[in-house]
Backbone as CSV, one residue per row, in Angstrom:
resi,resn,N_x,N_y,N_z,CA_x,CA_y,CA_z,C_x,C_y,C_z
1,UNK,-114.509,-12.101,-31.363,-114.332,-13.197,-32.278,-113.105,-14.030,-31.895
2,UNK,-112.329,-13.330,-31.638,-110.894,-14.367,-30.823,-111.107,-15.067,-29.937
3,UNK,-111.857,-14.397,-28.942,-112.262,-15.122,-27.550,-113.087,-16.468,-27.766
4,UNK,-113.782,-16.245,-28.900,-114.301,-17.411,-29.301,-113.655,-18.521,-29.907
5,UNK,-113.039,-17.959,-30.787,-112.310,-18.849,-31.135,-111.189,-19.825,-30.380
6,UNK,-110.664,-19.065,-29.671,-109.828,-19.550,-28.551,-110.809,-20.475,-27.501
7,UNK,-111.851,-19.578,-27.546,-112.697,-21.544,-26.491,-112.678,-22.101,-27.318
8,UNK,-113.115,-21.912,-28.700,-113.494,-23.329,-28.977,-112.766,-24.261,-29.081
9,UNK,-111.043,-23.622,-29.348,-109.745,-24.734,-29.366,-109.889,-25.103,-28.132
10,UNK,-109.908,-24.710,-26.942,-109.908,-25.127,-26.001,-110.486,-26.043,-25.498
11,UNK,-111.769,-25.840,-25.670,-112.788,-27.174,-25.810,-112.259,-28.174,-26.654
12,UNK,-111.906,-28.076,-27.345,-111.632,-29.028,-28.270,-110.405,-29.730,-27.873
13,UNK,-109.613,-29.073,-27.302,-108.619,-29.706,-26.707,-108.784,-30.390,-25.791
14,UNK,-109.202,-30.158,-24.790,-109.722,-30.484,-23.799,-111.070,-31.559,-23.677
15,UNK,-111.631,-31.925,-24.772,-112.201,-32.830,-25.056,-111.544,-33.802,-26.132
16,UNK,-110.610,-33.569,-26.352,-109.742,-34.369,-27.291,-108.556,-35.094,-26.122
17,UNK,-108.049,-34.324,-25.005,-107.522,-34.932,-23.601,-108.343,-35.992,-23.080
18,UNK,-109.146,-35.220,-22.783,-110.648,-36.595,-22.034,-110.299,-37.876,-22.647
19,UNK,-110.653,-37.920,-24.057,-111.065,-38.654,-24.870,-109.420,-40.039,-24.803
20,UNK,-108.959,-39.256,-24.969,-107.282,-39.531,-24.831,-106.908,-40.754,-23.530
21,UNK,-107.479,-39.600,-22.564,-107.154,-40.196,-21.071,-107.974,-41.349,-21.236
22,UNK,-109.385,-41.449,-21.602,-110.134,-41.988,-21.050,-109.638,-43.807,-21.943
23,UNK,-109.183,-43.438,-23.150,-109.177,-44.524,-23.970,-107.598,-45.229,-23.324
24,UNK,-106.723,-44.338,-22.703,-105.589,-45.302,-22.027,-105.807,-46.138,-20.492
25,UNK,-107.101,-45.648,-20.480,-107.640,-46.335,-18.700,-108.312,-47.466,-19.359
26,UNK,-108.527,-47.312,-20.394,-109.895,-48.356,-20.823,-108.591,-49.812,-21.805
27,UNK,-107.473,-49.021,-22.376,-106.654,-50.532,-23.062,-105.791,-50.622,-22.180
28,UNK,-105.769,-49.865,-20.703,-104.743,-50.603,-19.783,-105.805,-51.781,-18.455
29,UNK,-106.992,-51.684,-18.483,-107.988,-52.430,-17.880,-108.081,-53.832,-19.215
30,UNK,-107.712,-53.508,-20.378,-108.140,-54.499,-21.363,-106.564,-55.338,-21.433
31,UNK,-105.822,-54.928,-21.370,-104.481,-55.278,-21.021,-104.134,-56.321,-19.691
32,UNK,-104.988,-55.826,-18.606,-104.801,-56.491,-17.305,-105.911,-57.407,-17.291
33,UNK,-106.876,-57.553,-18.326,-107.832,-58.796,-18.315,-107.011,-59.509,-19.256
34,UNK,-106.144,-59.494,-20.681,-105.775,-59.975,-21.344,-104.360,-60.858,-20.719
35,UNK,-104.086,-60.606,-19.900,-102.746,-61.136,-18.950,-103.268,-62.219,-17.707
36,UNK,-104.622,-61.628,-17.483,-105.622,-62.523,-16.453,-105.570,-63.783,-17.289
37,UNK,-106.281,-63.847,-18.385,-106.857,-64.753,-19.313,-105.069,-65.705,-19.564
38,UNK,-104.312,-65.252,-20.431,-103.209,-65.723,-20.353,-102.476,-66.905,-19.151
39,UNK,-102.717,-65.897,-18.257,-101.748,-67.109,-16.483,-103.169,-68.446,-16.960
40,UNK,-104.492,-67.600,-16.982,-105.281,-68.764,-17.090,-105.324,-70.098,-17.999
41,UNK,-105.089,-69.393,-19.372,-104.455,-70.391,-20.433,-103.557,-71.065,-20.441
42,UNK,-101.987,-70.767,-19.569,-100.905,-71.564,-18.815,-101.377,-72.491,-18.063
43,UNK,-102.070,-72.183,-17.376,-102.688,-73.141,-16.251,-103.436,-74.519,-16.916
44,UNK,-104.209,-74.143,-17.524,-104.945,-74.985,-18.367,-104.918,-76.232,-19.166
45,UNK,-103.347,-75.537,-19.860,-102.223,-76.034,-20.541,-101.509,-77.112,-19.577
46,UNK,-101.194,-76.543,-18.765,-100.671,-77.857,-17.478,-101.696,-78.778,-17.243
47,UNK,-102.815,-78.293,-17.164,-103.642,-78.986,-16.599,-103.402,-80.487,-17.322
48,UNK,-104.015,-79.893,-18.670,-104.360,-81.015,-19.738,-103.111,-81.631,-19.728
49,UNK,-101.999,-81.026,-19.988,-100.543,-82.170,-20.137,-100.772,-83.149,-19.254
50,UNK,-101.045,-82.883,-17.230,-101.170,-83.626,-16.883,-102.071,-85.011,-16.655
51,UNK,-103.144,-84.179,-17.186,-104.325,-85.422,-17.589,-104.010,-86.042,-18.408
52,UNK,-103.272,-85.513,-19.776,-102.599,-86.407,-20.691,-101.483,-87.565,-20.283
53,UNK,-100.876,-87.157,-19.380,-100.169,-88.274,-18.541,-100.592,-89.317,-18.045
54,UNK,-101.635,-88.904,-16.987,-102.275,-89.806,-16.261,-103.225,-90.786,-16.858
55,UNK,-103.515,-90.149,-18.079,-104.440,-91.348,-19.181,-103.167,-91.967,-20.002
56,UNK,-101.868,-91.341,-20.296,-101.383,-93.229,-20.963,-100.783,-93.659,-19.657
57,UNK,-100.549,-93.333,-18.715,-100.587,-93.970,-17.401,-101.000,-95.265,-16.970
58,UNK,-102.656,-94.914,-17.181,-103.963,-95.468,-16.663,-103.707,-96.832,-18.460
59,UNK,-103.783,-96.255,-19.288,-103.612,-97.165,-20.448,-102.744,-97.726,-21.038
60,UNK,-101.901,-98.324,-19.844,-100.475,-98.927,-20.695,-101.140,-100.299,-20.631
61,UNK,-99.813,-100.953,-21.580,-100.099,-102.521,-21.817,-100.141,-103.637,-20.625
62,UNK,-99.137,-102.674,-19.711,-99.149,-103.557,-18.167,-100.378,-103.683,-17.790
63,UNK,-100.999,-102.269,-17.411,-101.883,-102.142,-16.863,-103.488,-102.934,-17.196
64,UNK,-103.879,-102.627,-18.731,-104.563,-103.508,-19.469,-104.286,-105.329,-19.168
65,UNK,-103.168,-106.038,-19.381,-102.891,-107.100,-18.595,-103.433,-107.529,-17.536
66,UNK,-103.201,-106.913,-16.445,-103.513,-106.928,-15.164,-105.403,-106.641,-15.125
67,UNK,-105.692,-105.861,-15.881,-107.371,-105.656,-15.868,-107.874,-106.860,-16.655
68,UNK,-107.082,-107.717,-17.340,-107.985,-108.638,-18.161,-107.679,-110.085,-17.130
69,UNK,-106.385,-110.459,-16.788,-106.691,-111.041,-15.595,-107.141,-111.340,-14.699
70,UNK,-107.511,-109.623,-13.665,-108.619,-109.725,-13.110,-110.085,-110.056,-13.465
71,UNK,-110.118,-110.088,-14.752,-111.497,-110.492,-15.412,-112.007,-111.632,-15.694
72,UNK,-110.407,-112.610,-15.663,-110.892,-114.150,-16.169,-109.597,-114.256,-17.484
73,UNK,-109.556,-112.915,-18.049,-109.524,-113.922,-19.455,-107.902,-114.159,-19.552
74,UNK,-107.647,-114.509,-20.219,-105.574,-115.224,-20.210,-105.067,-115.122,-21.583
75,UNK,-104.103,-115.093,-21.647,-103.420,-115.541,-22.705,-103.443,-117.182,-23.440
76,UNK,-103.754,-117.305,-24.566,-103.602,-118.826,-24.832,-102.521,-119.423,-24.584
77,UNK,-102.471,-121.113,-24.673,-101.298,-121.060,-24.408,-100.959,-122.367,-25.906
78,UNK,-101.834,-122.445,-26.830,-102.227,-122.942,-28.040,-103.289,-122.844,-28.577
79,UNK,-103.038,-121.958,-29.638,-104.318,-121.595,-30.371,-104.407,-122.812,-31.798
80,UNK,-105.648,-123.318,-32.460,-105.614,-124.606,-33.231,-106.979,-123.666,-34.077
81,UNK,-106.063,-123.748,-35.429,-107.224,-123.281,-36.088,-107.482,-124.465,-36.929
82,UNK,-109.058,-124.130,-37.432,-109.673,-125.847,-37.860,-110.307,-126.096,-39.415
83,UNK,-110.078,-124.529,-39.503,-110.559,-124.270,-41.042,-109.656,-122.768,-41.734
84,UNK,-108.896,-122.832,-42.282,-107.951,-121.910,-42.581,-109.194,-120.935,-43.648
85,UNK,-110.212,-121.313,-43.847,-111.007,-120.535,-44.859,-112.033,-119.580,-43.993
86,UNK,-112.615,-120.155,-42.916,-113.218,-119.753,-42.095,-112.414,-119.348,-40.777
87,UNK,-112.261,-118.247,-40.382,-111.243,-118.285,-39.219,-112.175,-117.907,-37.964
88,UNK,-112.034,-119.059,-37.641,-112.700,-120.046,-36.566,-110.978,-120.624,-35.451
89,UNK,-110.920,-120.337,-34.194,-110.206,-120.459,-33.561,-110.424,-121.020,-31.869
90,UNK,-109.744,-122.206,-31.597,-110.144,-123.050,-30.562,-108.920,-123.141,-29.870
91,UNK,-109.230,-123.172,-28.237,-108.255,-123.105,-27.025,-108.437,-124.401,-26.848
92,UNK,-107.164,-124.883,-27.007,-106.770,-126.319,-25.925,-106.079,-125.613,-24.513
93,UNK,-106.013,-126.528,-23.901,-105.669,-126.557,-22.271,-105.082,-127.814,-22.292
C-alpha cells in the first residue's frame, strides 16, 4: 500500500513538472512573438508619422498655388460684385 502510494505522488509530481515545464516553453514562445509584433508596431508607427509628413508636405498652400497656376487659374486682381443679394461675382482684367 505505500509503494503505491508513493507512485502515485510520483506520478503526480512528475506530471505536475511536465505540465509546469511545458507551460514555461509555451509563454516564453508567446513572449518572443509578443516582442516580434511590438518592433513591428514601432515600425509602423514611423511609418505612418512619415507618410503623415509627406502628405502636409505634398498639401501646403505653396504647393496648391503652384498646382492651380499650372492649371490656368490666378488670383483676381478685382473682384466687382453686381448684386449684393445674389452673390454673383465678375473678373475685370
Amino acid at each position: 500500500m505505500k509503494n503505491t502510494k508513493k507512485i502515485l505522488i510520483w506520478s503526480i509530481n512528475i506530471a505536475l513538472f511536465v505540465t509546469v515545464v511545458y507551460m514555461g516553453i509555451a509563454q516564453a514562445g508567446l513572449g518572443a512573438e509578443m516582442a516580434k509584433l511590438e518592433d513591428e508596431l514601432v515600425l509602423q508607427s514611423e511609418k505612418k508619422h512619415q507618410m503623415s509628413e509627406s502628405i502636409l508636405l505634398g498639401n501646403s498652400s505653396s504647393s496648391f498655388t503652384q498646382k492651380s497656376e499650372d492649371l490656368g487659374f490666378m488670383k483676381p486682381e478685382k473682384v466687382v460684385y453686381i448684386d449684393s443679394i445674389d452673390s454673383v461675382a465678375s473678373l475685370l482684367h
